[in-house]
C-alpha positions in Angstrom: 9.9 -8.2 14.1 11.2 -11.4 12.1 13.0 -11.3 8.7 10.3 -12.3 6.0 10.7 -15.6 4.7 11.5 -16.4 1.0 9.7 -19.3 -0.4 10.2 -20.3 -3.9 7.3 -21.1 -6.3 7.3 -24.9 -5.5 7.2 -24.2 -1.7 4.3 -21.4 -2.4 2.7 -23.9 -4.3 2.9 -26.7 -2.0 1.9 -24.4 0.9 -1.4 -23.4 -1.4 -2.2 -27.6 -2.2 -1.9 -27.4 2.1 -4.0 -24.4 2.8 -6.5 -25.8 0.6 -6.4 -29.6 2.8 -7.3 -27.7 6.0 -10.4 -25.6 4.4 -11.8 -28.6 3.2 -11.8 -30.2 7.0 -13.8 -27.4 7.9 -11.2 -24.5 8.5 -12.2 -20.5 7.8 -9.2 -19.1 5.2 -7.5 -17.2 8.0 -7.5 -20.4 10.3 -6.1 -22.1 7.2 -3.4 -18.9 6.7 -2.1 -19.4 10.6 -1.8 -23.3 10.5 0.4 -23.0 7.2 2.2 -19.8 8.8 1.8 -17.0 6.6 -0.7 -14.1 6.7 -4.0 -14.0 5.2 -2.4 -11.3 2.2 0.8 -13.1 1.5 -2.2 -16.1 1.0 -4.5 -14.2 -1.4 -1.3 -12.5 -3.2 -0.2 -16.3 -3.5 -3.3 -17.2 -4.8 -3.9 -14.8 -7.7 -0.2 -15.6 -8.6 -0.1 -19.5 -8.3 -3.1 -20.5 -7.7 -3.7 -22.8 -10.7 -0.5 -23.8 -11.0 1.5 -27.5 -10.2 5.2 -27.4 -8.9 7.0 -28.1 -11.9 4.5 -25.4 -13.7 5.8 -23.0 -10.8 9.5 -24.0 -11.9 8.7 -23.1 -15.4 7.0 -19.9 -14.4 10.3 -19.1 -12.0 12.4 -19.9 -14.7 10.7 -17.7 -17.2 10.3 -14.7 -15.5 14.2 -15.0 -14.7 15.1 -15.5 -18.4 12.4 -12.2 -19.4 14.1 -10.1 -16.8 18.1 -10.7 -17.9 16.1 -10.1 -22.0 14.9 -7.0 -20.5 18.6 -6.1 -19.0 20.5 -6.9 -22.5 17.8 -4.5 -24.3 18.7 -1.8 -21.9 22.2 -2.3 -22.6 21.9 -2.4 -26.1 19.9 0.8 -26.2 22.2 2.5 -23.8 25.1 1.6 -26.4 22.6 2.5 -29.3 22.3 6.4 -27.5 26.1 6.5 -27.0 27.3 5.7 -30.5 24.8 8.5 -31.8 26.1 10.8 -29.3 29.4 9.8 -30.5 28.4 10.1 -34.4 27.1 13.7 -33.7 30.0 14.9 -32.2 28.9 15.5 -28.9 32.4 14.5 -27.6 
């Protein structure tokens, strides 16, 4: 079995914009999927995801959900820190 491929949004995207080409010259969605090379799933996952989207609104979604997940990091970090010091302050130590 093959490694799985890692596209980023803007290839997802562009692959979508493709898939759609080739149903509009008459091809059934899992013709479309094999011509574009991925499998019918990874297409409909792709589609709920990016469907409406452009590239550069990919980009923007990419970038977003990179900054929300290192917010989410520093939160858990400060609450972490937050537990210890009222550990500490009890005298748990």
């Amino acid at each position: 079995m093959a490694a799985a491929k890692r596209y980023t949004a803007e290839q997802i995207v562009a692959k979508l914009r493709e898939h759609e080409k080739l149903q509009g010259q008459g091809l059934t969605i899992p013709q479309a999927c094999k011509r574009i090379g991925v499998s019918d799933q990874t297409f409909y996952r792709w589609r709920t995801k990016y469907g409406a989207l452009k590239e550069d609104e990919a980009q923007r979604l990419k970038a977003l959900e990179q900054e929300n997940g290192r917010l989410k990091r520093i939160v858990a970090e400060q609450a972490l820190d937050i537990s210890m010091l009222k550990d500490l302050n009890k005298g748990k130590w």
